[in-house]
Each structure stands twice: as structure tokens, then as C-alpha cells.
PLY file of the C-alpha trace (Angstrom):
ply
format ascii 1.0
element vertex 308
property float x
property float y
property float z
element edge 307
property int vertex1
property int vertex2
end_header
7.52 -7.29 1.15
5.10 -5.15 -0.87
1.50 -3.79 -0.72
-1.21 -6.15 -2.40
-2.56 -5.15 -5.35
-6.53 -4.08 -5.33
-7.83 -7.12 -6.04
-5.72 -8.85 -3.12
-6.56 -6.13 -0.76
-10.64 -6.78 -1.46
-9.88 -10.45 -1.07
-8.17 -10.25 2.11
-10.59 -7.12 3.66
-12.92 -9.76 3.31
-11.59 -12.27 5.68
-10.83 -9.76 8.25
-14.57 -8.03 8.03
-15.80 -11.44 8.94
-14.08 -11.53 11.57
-14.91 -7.89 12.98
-18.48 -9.00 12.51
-17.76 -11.98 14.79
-16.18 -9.37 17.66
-19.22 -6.78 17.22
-21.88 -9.55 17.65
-19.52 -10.31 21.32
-20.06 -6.45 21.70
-23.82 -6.26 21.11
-23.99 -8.94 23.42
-22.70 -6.74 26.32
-24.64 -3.59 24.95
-27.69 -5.51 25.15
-27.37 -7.29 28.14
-27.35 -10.77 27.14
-24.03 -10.83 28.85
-22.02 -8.51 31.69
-18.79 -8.47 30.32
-16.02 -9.46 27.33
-12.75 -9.62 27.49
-10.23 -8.59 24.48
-6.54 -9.04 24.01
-4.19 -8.96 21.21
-0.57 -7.62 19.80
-0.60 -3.52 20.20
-0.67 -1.40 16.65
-3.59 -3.45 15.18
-6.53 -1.47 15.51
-8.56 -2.82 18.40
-9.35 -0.07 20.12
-10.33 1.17 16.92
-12.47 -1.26 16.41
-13.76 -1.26 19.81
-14.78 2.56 19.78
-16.22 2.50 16.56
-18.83 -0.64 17.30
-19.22 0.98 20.84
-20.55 4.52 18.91
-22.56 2.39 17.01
-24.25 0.07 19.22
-24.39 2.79 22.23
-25.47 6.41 20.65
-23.27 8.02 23.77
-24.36 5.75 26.52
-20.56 4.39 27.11
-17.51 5.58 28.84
-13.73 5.01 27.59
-11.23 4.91 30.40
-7.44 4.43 29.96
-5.40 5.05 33.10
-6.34 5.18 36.90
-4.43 6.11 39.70
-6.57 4.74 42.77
-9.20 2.35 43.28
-11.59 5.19 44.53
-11.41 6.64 41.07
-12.39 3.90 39.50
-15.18 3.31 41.70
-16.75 7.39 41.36
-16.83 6.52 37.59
-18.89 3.61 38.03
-21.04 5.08 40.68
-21.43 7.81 38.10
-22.80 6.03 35.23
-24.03 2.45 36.72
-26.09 1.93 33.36
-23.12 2.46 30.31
-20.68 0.20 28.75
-17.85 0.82 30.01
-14.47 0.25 27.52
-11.23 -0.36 29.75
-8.06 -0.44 27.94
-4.20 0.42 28.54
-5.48 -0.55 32.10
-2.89 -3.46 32.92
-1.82 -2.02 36.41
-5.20 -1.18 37.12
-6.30 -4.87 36.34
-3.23 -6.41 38.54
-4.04 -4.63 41.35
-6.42 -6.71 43.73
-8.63 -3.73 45.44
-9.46 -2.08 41.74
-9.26 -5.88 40.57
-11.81 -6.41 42.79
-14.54 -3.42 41.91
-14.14 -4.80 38.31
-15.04 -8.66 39.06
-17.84 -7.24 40.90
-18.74 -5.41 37.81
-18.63 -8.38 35.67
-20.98 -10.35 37.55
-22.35 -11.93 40.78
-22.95 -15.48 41.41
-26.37 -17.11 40.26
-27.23 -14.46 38.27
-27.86 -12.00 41.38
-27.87 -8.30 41.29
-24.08 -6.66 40.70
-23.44 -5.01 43.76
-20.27 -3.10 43.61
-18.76 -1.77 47.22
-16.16 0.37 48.26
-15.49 1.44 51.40
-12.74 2.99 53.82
-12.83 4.49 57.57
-14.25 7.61 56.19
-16.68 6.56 53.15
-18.89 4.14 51.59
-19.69 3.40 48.23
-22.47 0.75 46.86
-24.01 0.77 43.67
-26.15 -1.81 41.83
-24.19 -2.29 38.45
-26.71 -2.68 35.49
-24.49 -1.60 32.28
-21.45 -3.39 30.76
-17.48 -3.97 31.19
-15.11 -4.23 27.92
-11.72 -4.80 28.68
-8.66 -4.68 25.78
-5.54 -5.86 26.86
-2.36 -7.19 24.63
-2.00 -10.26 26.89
-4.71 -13.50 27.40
-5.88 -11.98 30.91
-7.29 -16.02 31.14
-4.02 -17.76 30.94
-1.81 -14.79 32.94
-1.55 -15.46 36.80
-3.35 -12.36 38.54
-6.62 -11.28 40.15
-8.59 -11.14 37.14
-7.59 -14.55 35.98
-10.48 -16.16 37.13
-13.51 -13.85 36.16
-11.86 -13.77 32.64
-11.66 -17.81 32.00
-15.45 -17.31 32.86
-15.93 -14.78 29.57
-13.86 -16.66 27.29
-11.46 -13.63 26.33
-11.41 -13.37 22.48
-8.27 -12.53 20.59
-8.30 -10.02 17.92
-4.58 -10.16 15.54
-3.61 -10.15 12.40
-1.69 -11.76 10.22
1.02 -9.97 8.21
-0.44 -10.33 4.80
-4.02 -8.29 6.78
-1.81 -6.18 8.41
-0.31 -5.18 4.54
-4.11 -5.05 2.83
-5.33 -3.02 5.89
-2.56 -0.16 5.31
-2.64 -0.58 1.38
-6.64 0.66 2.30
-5.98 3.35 4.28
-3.03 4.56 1.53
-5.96 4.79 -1.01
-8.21 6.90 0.92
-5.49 10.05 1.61
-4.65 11.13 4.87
-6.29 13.89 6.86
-5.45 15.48 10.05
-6.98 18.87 10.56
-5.76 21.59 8.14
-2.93 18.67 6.88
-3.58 17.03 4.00
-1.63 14.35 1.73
-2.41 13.11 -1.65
-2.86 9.48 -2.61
-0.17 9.37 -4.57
1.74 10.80 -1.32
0.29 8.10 1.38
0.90 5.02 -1.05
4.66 6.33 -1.59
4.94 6.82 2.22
3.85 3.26 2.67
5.74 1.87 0.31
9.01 3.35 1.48
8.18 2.58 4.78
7.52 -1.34 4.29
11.33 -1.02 2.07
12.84 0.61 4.99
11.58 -2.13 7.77
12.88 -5.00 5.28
16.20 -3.31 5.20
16.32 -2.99 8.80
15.23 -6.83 9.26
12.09 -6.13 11.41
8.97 -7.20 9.21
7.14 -8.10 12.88
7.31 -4.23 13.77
5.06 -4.09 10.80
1.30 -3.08 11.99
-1.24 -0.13 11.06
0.13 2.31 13.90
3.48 2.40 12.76
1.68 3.76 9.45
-0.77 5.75 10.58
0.59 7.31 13.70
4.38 7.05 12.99
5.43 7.13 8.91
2.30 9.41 7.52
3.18 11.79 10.47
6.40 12.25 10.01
6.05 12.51 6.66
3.35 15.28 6.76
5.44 17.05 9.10
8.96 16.91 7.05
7.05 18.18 3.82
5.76 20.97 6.06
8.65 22.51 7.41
10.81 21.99 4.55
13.36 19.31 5.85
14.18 16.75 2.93
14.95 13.49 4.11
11.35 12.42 6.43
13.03 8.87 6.17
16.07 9.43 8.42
13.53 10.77 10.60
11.10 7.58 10.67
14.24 5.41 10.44
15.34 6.98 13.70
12.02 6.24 15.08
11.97 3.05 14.01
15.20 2.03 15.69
13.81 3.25 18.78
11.36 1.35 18.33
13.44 -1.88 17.81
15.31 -0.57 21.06
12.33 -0.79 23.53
11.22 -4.55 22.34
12.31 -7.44 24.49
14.66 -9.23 21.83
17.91 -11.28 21.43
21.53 -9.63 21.08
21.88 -11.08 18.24
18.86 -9.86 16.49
19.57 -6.52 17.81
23.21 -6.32 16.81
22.10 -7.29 13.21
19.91 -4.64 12.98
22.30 -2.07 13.85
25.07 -3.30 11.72
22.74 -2.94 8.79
22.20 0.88 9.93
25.21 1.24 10.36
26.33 0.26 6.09
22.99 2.92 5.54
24.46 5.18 7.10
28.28 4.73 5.88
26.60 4.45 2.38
24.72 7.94 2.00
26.18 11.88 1.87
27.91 13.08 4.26
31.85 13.36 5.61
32.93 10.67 8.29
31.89 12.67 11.41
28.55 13.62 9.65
28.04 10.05 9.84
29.56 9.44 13.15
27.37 12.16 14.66
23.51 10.99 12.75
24.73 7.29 14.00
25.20 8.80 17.88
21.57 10.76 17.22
19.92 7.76 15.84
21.32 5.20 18.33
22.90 6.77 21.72
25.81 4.85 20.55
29.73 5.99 20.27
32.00 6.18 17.32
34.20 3.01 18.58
30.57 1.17 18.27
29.79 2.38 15.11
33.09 1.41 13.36
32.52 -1.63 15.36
29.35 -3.05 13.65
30.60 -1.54 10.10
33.55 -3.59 9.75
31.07 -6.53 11.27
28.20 -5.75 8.52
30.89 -5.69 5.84
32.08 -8.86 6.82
29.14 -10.58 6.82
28.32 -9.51 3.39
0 1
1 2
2 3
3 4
4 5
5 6
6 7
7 8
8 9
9 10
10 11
11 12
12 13
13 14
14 15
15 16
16 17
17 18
18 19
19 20
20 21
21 22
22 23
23 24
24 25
25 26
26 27
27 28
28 29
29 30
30 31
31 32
32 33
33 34
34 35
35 36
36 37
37 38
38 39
39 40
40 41
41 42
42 43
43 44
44 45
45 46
46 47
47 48
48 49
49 50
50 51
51 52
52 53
53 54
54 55
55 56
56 57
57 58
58 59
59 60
60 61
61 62
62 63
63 64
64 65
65 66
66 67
67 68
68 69
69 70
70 71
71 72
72 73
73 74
74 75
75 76
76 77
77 78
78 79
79 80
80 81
81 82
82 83
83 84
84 85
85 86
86 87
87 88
88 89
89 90
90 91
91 92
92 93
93 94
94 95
95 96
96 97
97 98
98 99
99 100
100 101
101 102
102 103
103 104
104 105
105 106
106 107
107 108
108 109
109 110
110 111
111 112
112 113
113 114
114 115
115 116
116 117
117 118
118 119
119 120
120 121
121 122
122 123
123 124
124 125
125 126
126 127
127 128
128 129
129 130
130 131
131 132
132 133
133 134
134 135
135 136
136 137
137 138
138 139
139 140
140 141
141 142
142 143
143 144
144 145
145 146
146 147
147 148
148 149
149 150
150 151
151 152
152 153
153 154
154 155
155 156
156 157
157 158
158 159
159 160
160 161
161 162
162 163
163 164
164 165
165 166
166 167
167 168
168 169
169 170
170 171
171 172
172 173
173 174
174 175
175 176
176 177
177 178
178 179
179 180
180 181
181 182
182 183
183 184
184 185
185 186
186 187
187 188
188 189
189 190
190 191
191 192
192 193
193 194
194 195
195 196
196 197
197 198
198 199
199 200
200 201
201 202
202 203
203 204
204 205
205 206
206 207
207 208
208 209
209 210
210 211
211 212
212 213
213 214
214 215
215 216
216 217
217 218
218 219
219 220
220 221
221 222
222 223
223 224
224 225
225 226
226 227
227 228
228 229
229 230
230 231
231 232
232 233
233 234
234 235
235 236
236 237
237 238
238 239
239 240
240 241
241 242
242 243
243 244
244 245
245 246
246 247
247 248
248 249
249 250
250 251
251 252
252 253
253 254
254 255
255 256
256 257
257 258
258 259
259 260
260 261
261 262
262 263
263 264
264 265
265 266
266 267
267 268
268 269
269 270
270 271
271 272
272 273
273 274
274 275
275 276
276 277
277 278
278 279
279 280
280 281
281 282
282 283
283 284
284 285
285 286
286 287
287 288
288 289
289 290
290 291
291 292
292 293
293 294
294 295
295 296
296 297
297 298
298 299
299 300
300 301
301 302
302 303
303 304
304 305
305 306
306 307
């Protein structure tokens, strides 16, 4: 696995800004009314609410609201009763969106049979809400909200949700782009030279461990040039234990087979055997990187060197 060259990265920016101009025209379409709502899903780490944001500055100048958690139905409802005219951008939402009274407000949102005015209610022994709903709803979710059983189901087969991924081969141009530019956050600062070296050793590091699907521009961008940035900071030599530790965590909260998962530790564990360090160093930055004992660590050693 390595980063395209310059000429491969133009090539494949290509096919993806085709695509983004397919998703923004879905976008304008809310903005400007020609319909009430769209629906976006896709694999985390890829950018879309990225994407989303951006095209929303764009298209809106200000007149949209981003919302990313809610606790109660009632808060939901305030925020639409407070700005019954925006765009509205819902994402990181999913147990709002399961949840049939909140559900509910949102389908409401969306639209109203025959094309009749969107009349969105709320109301309990104590208080009443109504408001006529005139903006937009844009919701980004990682699963098909069409083809997953809950209360949203139907009102999202009616927007066709559109899916937003990409492949690994975008995912690889996409960071090989951002290494080019530098990195900036506040007052930190790192060289070219420094984010293309970061990337590199980062896409090295995944292929050792045998997960090329973790692969995607937040692991760069929010994880490796980080951690990097921070390392070279404070003084501390070896930033790639550090994202290696991260990345096995990573790898630890996925949904995957035993087998896949004891694979990747047994090739940690010859890393680990193989660099500085006396036999309890090694014990001790296995237990830090893992939560795992010495008997396990000895365990999938003699296991990797086996298989090799």
C-alpha cells in the first residue's frame, strides 16, 4: 500500500469531485426548496460531514443549524420552533432518529402529504408547540436509514437516501492531498515534508498490522498528524508506538472475527519482541498497548513465530 503519485492523485480527485458535485446539486435542492429533505449515509472517517458543512456554508451564508446529539424530544422541537426557515444538518443523531416521539417531529419536518403545509406539533399536559416548517432537514448517518427497520424507515425510502464512500484507492489520493498542503492547527505547524512522512509511515504501520479497511482520512487527519504534532512537541521520540497504540484500540472496538483479531495481535506482539527494550520492557508496553497479560503475550509470540 502506498500514496499515488501526483499524477494519480489528480486523476482520481477527479472522479471523486464529480461525485461531490452530484451530492451538492441534492443539497441545493433542499436549500432552495425544490425538495424538504435528503438523506445521507455512509462508512464513518470519510469526510461527509465535511462535505456537508462546507456546501451548507456555501449554499446558506449562515441561514443553517448543525445539531449532533439530543437528549429529549422537547429539545429538538425548541430548535425547530427557533429557526422554522434554516437547513437544518442532523448527524451523529442515530438514537435520536430511533426514537418514535423525536422520530416523529422529524417526519413531520420532512414533509406532509399532498404537498400541504409542514406542521410540526408537540405537546404534553403542560405545553404546546406548533410551528409551520418552511426550511430544510439533512440527515448523515453511517447506515441506509431506507433499508434499516425503525421509525424513519418510511419517510427515508420516500427521499431516496444517497450514499457517499470511498473506495480505498480515493481514500489514499484524498490523504496524499491533504499531505501536500501541510498541516495547521492553531500555533502548530508541520512541514510537507513532515505530513507526507507521517502518512507514509502510517499507511506501513496499518499493512503491518493487517487492517488496510481502518484506512480512511480521519485516522490521518485527526489520529496520525496529531499525534505526531504532539510527540515532536513535547520531545517524546517514538509518535509511532503512540499511534500504533491507538490504532489497536481502534481494531479493539470494531465488530470482527477472533481470528482476525488474534492475527493482529500476534503480529504486535513479533513488533514488539523485535524492537529495544529488556523482556519486561516489552511485557509492560504489550499490557499498555493491549490490556493484555504476560501469559497472553508469550502466548501469541510463540503463535506468530510459528506461523511464519
Amino acid at each position: 500500500m502506498r500514496l499515488p503519485t501526483k499524477e494519480e492523485t489528480r486523476k482520481i480527485l477527479e472522479r471523486v469531485d464529480s461525485r461531490k458535485k452530484m451530492l451538492e446539486a441534492s443539497v441545493q435542492s433542499v436549500v432552495q426548496g425544490y425538495t424538504y429533505a435528503l438523506f445521507v449515509w455512509g462508512p464513518p472517517g470519510l469526510g461527509k460531514s465535511h462535505l456537508l458543512t462546507a456546501m451548507l456554508d456555501g449554499l446558506c451564508q449562515g441561514g443553517w443549524r448543525h445539531h449532533t446529539a439530543y437528549s429529549t424530544a422537547k429539545a429538538l422541537m425548541i430548535a425547530i420552533a427557533e429557526s422554522p426557515t434554516s437547513i437544518h444538518l442532523f448527524e451523529d443523531c442515530e438514537k435520536l432518529l430511533k426514537t418514535d416521539l423525536t422520530a416523529s417531529i422529524l417526519r413531520a419536518a420532512c414533509g406532509a402529504p399532498g404537498e400541504r403545509e409542514r406542521w410540526v406539533t408537540y405537546e404534553t399536559a403542560n405545553e404546546k408547540f406548533r410551528v409551520n416548517f418552511t426550511g430544510g432537514i439533512v440527515i448523515a448517518t453511517n447506515a441506509n436509514l431506507a433499508r434499516a427497520n425503525g421509525p424513519l424507515q418510511g419517510v427515508a425510502s420516500r427521499f431516496r437516501p444517497i450514499q457517499w464512500t470511498l473506495t480505498l484507492e480515493e481514500r489514499l489520493a484524498i490523504i496524499s492531498d491533504i499531505a501536500e498542503q501541510g498541516w495547521v492547527r492553531g500555533k502548530i505547524r508541520l512541514t510537507k515534508a513532515e505530513t507526507v512522512k507521517v502518512a507514509k509511515e502510517m499507511l506501513e504501520m496499518v499493512q503491518q498490522l493487517g487492517c488496510d479497511t481502518e484506512v480512511d482520512i480521519r485516522l490521518y487527519t485527526e489520529h496520525a498528524l496529531p499525534t505526531f504534532a504532539h510527540c515532536k512537541a513535547t520531545g517524546i521520540n517514538r509518535w509511532e508506538d503512540v499511534l500504533q497504540s491507538k490504532l489497536i484500540g481502534i481494531a479493539q472496538t470494531k465488530e470482527e472475527s477472533q481470528s482476525a483479531r488474534t492475527g493482529k495481535l500476534e503480529v504486535l506482539a513479533q513488533m514488539i519482541a523485535s524492537g529495544p527494550g529488556t523482556g519486561k520492557e516489552k511485557v509492560a508496553d504489550w499490557k499498555a498497548k493491549t490490556g493484555l497479560g504476560q501469559a497472553i503475550y508469550y502466548r501469541h509470540l510463540k503463535k506468530g513465530k510459528k506461523r511464519s
